[in-house]
C-alpha positions in Angstrom: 0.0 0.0 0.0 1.8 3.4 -1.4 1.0 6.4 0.8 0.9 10.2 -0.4 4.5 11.4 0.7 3.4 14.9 2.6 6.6 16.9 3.5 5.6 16.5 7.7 6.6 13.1 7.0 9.9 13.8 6.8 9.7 15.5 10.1 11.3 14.0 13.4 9.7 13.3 17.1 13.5 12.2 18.4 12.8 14.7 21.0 9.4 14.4 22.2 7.8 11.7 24.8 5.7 9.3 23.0 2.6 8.6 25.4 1.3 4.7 26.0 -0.7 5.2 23.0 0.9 8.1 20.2 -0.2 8.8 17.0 2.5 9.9 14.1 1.5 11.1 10.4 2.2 7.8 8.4 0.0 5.7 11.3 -2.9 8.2 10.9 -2.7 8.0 7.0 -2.5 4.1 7.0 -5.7 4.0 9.9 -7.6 6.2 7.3 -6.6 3.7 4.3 -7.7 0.7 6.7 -10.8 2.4 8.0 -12.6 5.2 6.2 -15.4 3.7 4.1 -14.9 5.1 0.8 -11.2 3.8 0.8 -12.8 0.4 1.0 -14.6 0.6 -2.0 -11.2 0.2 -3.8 -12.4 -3.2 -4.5 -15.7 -2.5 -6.1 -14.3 -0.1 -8.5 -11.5 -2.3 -9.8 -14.9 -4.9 -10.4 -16.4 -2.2 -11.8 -13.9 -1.4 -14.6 -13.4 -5.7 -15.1 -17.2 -5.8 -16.0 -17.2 -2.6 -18.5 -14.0 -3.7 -19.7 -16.0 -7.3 -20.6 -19.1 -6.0 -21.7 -17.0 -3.9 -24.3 -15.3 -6.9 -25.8 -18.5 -9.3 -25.4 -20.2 -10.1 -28.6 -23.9 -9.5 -29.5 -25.7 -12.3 -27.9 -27.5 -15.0 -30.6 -30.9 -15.3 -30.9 -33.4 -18.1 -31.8 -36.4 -18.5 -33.5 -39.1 -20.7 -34.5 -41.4 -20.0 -37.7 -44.3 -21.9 -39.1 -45.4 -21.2 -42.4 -48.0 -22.5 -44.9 -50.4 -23.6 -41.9 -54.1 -22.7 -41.2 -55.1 -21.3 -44.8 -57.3 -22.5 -47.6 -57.1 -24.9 -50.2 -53.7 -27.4 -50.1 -52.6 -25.0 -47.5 -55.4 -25.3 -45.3 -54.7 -26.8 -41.4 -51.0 -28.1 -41.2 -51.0 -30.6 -44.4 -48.3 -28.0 -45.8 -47.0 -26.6 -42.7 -43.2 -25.8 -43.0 -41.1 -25.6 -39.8 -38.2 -24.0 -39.5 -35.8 -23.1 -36.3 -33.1 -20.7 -37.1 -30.0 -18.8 -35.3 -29.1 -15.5 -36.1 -26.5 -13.2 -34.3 -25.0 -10.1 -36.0 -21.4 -9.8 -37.0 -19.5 -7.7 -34.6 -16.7 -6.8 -36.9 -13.3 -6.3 -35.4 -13.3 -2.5 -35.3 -16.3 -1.8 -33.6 -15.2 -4.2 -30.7 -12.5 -2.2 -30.5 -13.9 1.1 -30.3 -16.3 -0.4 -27.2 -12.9 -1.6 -25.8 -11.8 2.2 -26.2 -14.5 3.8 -25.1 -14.9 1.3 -22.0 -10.8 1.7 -20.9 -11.0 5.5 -21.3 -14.2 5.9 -18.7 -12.3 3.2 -16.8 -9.3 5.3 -16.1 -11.5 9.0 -16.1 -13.1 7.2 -13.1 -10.0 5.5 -11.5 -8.2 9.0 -11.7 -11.0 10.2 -10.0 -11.9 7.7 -7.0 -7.2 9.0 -6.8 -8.2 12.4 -6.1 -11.0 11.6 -3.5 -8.3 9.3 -1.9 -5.7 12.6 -1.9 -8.3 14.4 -0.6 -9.0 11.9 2.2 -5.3 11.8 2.9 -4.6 15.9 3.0 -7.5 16.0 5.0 -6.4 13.9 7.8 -2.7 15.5 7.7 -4.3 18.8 8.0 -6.6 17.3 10.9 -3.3 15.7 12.5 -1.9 18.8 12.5 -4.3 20.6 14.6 -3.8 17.9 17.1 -0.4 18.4 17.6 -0.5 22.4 17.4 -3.6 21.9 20.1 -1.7 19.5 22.3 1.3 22.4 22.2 -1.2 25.2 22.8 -2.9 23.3 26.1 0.7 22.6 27.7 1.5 26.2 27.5 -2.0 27.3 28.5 -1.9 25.5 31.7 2.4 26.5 32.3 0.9 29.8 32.2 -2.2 29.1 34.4 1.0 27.4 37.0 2.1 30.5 36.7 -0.1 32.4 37.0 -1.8 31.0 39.8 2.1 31.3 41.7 1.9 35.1 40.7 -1.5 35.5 42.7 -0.5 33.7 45.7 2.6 36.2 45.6 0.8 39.4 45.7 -2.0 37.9 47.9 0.9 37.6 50.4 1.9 41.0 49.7 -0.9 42.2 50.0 -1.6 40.6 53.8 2.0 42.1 54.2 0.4 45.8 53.3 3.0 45.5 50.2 1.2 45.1 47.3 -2.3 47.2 46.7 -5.7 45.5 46.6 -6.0 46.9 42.8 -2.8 44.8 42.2 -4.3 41.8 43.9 -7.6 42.2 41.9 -5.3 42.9 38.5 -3.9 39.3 39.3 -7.5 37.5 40.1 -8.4 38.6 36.7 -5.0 37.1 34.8 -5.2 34.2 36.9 -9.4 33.6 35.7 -8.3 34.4 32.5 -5.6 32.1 32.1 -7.9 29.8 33.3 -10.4 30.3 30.6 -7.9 30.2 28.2 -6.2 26.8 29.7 -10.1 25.2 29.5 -10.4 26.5 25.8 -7.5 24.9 24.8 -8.2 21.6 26.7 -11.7 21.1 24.6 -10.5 22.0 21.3 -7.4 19.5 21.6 -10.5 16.8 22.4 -12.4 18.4 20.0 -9.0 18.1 16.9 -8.6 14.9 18.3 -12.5 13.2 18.0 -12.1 14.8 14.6 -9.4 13.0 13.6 -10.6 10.3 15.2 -13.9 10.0 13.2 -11.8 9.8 9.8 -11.2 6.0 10.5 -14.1 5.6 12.8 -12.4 5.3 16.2 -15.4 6.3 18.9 -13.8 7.2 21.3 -10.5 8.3 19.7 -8.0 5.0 19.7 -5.2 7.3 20.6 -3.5 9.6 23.0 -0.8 11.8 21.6 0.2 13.0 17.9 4.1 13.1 17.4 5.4 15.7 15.0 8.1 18.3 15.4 6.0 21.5 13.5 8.7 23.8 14.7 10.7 22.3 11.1 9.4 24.4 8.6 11.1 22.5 4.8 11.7 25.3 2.2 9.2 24.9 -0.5 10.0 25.6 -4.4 9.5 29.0 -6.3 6.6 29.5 -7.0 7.6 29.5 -10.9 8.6 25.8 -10.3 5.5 25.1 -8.9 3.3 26.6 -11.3 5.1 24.6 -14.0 4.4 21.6 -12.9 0.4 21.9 -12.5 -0.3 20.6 -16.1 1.3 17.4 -14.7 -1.1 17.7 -12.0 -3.5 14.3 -11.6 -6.7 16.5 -11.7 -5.7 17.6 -15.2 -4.8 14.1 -16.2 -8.5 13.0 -15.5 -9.9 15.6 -17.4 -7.8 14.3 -20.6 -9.3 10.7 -19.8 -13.0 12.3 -19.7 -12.0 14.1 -22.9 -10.7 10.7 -25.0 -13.9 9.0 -23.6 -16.1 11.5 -25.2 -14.1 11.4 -28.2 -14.1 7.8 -28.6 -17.6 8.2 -27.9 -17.7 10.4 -31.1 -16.1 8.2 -32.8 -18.4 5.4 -32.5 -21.6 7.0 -33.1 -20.0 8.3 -36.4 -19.2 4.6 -37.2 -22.6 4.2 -36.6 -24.6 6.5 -38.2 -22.6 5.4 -41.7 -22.4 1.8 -41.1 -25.2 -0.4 -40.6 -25.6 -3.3 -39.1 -25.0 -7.5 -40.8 -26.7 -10.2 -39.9 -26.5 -14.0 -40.5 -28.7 -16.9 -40.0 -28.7 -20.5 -40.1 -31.0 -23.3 -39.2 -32.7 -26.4 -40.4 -37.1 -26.4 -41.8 -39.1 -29.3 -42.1 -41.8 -29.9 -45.0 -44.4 -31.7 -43.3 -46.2 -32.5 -46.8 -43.2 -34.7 -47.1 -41.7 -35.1 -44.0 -38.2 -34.3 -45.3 -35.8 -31.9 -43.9 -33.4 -29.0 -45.1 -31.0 -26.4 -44.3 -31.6 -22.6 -44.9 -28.8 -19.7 -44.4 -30.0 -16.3 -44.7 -28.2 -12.7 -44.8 -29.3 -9.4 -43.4 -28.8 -5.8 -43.6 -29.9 -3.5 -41.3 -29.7 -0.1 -42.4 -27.8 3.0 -41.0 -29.8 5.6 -38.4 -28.1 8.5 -40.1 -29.8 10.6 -37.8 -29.7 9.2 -34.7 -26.0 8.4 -34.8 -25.6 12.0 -36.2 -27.6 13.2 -32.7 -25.8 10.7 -30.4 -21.8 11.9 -31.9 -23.5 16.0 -31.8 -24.0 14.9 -28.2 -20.7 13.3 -27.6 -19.0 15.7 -29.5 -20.5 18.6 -27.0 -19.8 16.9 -23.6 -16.3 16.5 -25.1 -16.1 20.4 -25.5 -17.6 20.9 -22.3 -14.7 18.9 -20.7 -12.1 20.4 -22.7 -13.6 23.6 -21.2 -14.5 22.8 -17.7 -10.7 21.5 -17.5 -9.6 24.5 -18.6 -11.2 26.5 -16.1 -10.0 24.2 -13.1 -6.6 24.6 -14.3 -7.5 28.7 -13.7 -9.0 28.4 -10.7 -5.6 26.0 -9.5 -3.6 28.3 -10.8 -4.9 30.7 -8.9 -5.0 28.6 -5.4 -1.6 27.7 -5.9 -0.9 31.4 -6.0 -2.5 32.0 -2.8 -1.3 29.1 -0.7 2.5 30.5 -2.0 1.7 33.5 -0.5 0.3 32.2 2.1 3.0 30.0 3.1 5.3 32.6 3.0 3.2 34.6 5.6 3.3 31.3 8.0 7.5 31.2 7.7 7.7 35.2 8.7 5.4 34.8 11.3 7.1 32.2 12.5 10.3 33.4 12.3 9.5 36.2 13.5 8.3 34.9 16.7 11.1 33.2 16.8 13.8 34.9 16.4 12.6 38.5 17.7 9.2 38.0 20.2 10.5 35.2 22.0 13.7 36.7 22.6 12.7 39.9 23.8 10.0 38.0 26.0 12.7 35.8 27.4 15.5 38.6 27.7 12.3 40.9 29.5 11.2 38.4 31.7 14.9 37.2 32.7 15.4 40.9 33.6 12.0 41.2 36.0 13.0 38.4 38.1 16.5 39.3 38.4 15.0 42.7 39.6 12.4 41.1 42.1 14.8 40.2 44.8 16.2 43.8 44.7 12.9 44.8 44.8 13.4 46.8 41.5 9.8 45.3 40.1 6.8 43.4 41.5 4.9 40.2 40.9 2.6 42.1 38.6 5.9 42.9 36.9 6.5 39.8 36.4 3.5 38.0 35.5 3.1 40.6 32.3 6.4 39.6 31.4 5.5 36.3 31.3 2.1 36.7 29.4 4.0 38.4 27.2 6.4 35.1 26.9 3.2 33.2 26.8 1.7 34.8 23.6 5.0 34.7 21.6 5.2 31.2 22.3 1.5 30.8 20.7 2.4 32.8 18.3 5.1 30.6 16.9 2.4 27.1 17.3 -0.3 28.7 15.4 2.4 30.2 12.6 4.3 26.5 12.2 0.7 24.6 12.2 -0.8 26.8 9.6 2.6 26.5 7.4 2.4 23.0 7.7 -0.9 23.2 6.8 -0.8 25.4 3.9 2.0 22.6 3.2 0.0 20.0 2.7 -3.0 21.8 0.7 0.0 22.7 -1.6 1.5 19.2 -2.2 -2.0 18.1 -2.7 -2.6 20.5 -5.3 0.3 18.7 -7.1 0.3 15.5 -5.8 3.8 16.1 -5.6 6.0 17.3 -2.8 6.7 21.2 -3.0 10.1 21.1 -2.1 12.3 22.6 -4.4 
């Protein structure tokens, strides 16, 4: 079983603490290949394509007949004195070429439709990486929440005591309440959207409750993605263009036969033996038929064809727009993530650490106060987030990108 190669893939959990039951990007995409229900109709579509494949090639089925003649009229021919009996085969002749434009017509729809059930599959697959990515950004976002409610919580029992020491004023004791209730709140929002990311997840495979208890990934490893000029080129060779050349050769072949059609008609044979019962002797009798062309109707049924072929040539040209124009946006967008990220790494953090390092230094010179130093720390707390929410939304722009091209985006 091939999985879609996503670039988080190539990421590491080295350093992080896998939990009695953990979760990493290539078991989430295999439980979604084992468990989501349309990924198990792999089977019925492969039957699917076998039986069109063998209808196309089957030949017109035979038919049989029995015909009395000379029976139940007047004279020598009157009640069955002259009666002729004959039973008879006929089939038409399915010539060699028009087997093998139903063979055409059958393989083309076969592999529209296999290219298709593909790009549901991607779909499935980009789905759950971007689903297993909220997980892990949620599961980074709830350990901070509640460091910072630890902290916070320290910070109020320190002015409280100051306070009943006459140190600190009761506005400072209320101003830490309220930071302490609100990084309370925030610790409890973050706990039910982690449970909420992971029941999500979850569901893709069908796991009631959710059959896991940690996601590994590192998201803080952004990979470089191509040019966008690199990318762009390589859109025509994108799957979702592919299957809109299959849908265009099965209209055409469609085309093709109804022209056949509507200037060909149709030959028959027949065989079979008839019995003279005047003389109770038997013979043989071969007959030939012609049924004549429908110029009309196979003119109407290759208009038709011809029509939806345009109509796919067109629609494919507008998704190739529209992709165009996504992939343009999710470059940008990508962008965005890696300078927020960077950003808040390499500026907000700092300056949060360097600040707070410099408010406790201070407190036991009595230079600052707990209030002091539990801003410091929010501030800390934020630029952390900041860098979570940046790396999980470049990772997920990532995979919307690479599914786009079915293709990794790295240059």
């Amino acid at each position: 079983m091939r999985l879609p190669v996503f670039t988080l893939l190539l990421l590491t959990a080295a350093t992080l603490t896998a939990a009695e039951r953990s979760l990493t990007l290539a078991d989430t995409l295999a439980r979604v290949e084992a468990g989501h229900p349309f990924l198990r109709t792999r089977d019925a579509e492969s039957s699917l394509a076998a039986a069109r494949s063998a209808q196309a090639a089957t030949r017109p089925a035979a038919e049989i007949s029995l015909q009395f003649e000379n029976a139940l009229g007047t004279g020598a021919l009157s009640a069955t004195r002259s009666l002729e009996t004959t039973l008879q085969l006929s089939r038409a002749l399915d010539l060699a070429d028009r087997r093998a434009a139903r063979t055409t017509i059958a393989t083309a729809r076969n592999e529209a439709e296999r290219l298709a059930w593909e790009e549901r599959r991607r779909e499935l697959h980009a789905e759950a990486a971007c689903r297993f990515i909220r997980v892990v950004a949620a599961q980074a976002e709830l350990a901070a929440a509640r460091e910072f409610t630890t902290l916070a919580q320290a910070s109020a029992d320190t002015i409280a005591a100051q306070a009943r020491a006459h140190i600190a004023l009761p506005a400072e004791t209320a101003r830490a309440r309220l930071a302490l209730a609100d990084a309370t709140l925030e610790s409890e929002h973050a706990e039910h959207l982690l449970l909420s990311a992971r029941q999500s997840l979850a569901s893709l495979w069908g796991a009631t409750p959710p059959d896991f208890d940690t996601a590994l990934a590192d998201l803080t490893t952004l990979p470089a993605a191509a040019p966008y000029e690199t990318l762009f080129a390589r859109l025509t060779a994108a799957p979702a263009q592919t299957r809109y050349s299959a849908l265009t050769r099965w209209r055409e072949a469609q085309e093709r036969l109804a022209r056949r059609d509507a200037t060909r008609g149709e030959t028959r044979w027949s065989a079979g033996i008839r019995r003279v019962e005047a003389t109770d002797n038997f013979g043989f009798v071969f007959g030939l038929g012609y049924a004549l062309p429908n110029r009309a109707s196979g003119e109407a049924s290759a208009s038709e064809a011809r029509a939806e072929r345009d109509r796919t040539a067109a629609d494919g040209e507008a998704a190739l727009h529209a992709v165009r124009s996504t992939l343009f946006s999710l470059h940008q967008e990508l962008g965005h993530a890696r300078l927020a990220h960077d950003t808040a790494r390499d500026e907000l953090i700092p300056a949060a650490t360097a600040w707070l390092n410099a408010i406790d230094a201070g407190l036991a010179a009595g230079r600052y106060h707990a209030r002091d130093q539990l801003e410091a720390r929010s501030a800390l707390f934020s630029a952390r987030r900041r860098q979570v929410q940046a790396a999980a939304e470049y990772h997920a722009t990532l995979v919307e990108l690479e599914h786009l091209l079915a293709a990794p985006a790295s240059s």
